[in-house]
C-alpha positions in Angstrom: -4.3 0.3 0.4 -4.2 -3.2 -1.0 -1.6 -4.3 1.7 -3.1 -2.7 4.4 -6.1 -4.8 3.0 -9.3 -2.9 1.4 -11.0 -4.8 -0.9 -10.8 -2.0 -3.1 -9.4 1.5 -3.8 -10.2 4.8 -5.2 -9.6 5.7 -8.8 -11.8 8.7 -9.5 -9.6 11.4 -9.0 -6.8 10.4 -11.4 -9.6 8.9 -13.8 -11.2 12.6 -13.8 -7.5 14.1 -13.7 -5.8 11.5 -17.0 -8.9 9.7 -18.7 -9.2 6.3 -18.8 -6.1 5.2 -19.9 -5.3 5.5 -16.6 -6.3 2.1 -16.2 -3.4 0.4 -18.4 -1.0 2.7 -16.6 -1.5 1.1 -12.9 -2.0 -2.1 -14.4 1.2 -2.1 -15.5 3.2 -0.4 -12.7 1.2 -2.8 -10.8 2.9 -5.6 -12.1 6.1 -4.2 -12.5 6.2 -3.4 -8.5 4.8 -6.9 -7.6 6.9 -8.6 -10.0 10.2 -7.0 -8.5 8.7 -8.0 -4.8 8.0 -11.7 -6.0 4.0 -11.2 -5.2 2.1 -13.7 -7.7 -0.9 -12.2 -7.0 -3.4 -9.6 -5.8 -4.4 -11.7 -3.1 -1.2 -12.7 -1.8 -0.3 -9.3 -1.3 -3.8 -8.5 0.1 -3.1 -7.5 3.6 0.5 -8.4 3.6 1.2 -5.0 5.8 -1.7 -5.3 8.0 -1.5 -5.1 11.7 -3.2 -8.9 11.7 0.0 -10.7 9.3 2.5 -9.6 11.8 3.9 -11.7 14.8 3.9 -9.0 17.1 0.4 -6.5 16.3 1.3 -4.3 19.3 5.1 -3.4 18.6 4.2 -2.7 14.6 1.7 -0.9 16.2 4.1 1.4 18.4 6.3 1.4 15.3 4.1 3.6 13.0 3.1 5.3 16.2 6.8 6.3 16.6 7.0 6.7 12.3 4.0 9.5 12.8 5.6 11.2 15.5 8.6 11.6 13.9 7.0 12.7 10.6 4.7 14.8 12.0 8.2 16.6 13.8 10.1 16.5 11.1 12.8 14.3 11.9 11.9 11.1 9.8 14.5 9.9 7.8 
């Protein structure tokens, strides 16, 4: 949700479902994942996949058109 570019995401669900130590568990996958993809921060990866950081907005935008479609008929790869 972060690349896509919210502000901020929901935690309740797995909060309610594994307590709070919940927390120290996506901090540190967090890092882990944006340390392996180079991000040095939150809010360089903040909106990194968004329609807006892309040269061309309207093919990405047929892209995940075409990535639903095919998910949604079951021939995604």
């Amino acid at each position: 949700m972060l690349m896509a570019g919210a502000d901020a995401v929901m935690l309740a669900s797995a909060i309610y479902a594994r307590g709070p130590e919940v927390f120290g568990e996506l901090l540190a996958g967090m890092r882990a994942w944006m340390e392996e993809r180079e991000y040095e921060s939150v809010e360089q990866l903040k909106g990194s996949m968004s329609q807006k950081s892309v040269a061309e907005p309207a093919a990405y935008e047929r892209a995940l058109y075409v990535q639903a479609l095919q998910r949604f008929t079951g021939r995604a790869g």
